[in-house]
C-alpha positions, 0 to 999 in steps of 0.5 A: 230808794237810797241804798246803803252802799251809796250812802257808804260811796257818798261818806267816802268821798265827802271825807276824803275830799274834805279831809284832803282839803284841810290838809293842803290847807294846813301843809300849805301855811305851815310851809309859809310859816315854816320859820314859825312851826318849831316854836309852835310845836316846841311849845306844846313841850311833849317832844325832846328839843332834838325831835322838834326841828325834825318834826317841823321840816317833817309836818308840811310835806307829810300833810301835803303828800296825805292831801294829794293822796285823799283827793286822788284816792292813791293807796287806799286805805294807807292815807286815810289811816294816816290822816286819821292817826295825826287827827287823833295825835294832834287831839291828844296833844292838845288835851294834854296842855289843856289837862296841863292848865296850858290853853294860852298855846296857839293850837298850830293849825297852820293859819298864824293870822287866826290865832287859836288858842287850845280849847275843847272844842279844837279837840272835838274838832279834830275827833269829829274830822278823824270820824269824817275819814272813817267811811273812806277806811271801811270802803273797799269799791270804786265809788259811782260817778253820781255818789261822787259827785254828790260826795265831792259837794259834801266835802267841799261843803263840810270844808266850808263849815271848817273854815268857818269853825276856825274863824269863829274859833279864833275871834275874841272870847269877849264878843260872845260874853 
């Protein structure tokens, strides 16, 4: 019989994992595209230009240091809440433009080769990866060997599924019409 706190351990370490892809992910091409990232952010038009360059030089290393910090479960719960607050701010900058008429953006995702344009669903998204995360803030026990192996396969899996979401995201609207 599965208990309640296995399901817990497994939740953590599925989001921990998956989130700490996603964000290598991320703070990997955005640091190939580095040149690229200012005008991404810049466009979104929600931070004074000065903060712009900042923000750009700031991202990728934040996002790496997050990743390391999900995948090797350091300083718990300090990158899950971190994580969690970007999810959430990178949401609301998109509902923004989207409430703004703005949707031609590209969301700045980190992969320049899938363009994707701003939409809900990129918001719900973020919201469903920033609920993802939830289980590692609450956890407050080392997770058992069995639960984190299983946990270790969802985050890869939910991972995958990611992947796969941006793919689809970033094909032309027209293919589904």
């Amino acid at each position: 019989m599965v208990t309640g706190g296995e399901i817990l351990s497994v939740a953590t370490e599925t989001g921990r994992v998956c989130l700490g892809l996603v964000f290598l992910l991320a703070a990997v091409h955005k640091a190939q595209g580095w040149r690229l990232l200012s005008g991404v952010i810049s466009s979104y038009q929600l931070l004074p230009r000065w903060a712009v360059g900042s923000a750009a030089a700031l991202l990728p290393p934040l996002e790496l240091l997050l990743a390391l910090s999900l995948l090797s479960a350091q300083w718990h719960p300090w990158p899950e809440l971190a994580v969690m607050a970007l999810l959430l701010l990178f949401a609301a900058a998109m509902a923004i433009n989207i409430w703004r008429g703005r949707t031609h953006i590209d969301c700045g995702c980190g992969q320049e080769f899938l363009a994707q344009h701003l939409s809900w669903a990129l918001v719900m998204r973020n919201l469903f990866l920033a609920v993802l995360v939830l289980p590692s803030i609450m956890a407050s026990e080392s997770v058992p060997t069995p639960a984190a192996l299983i946990g270790i396969a969802a985050g890869i899996g939910f991972f995958l599924l990611y992947l796969l979401f941006n793919l689809l995201s970033a094909l032309p609207r027209a293919r589904f019409a």
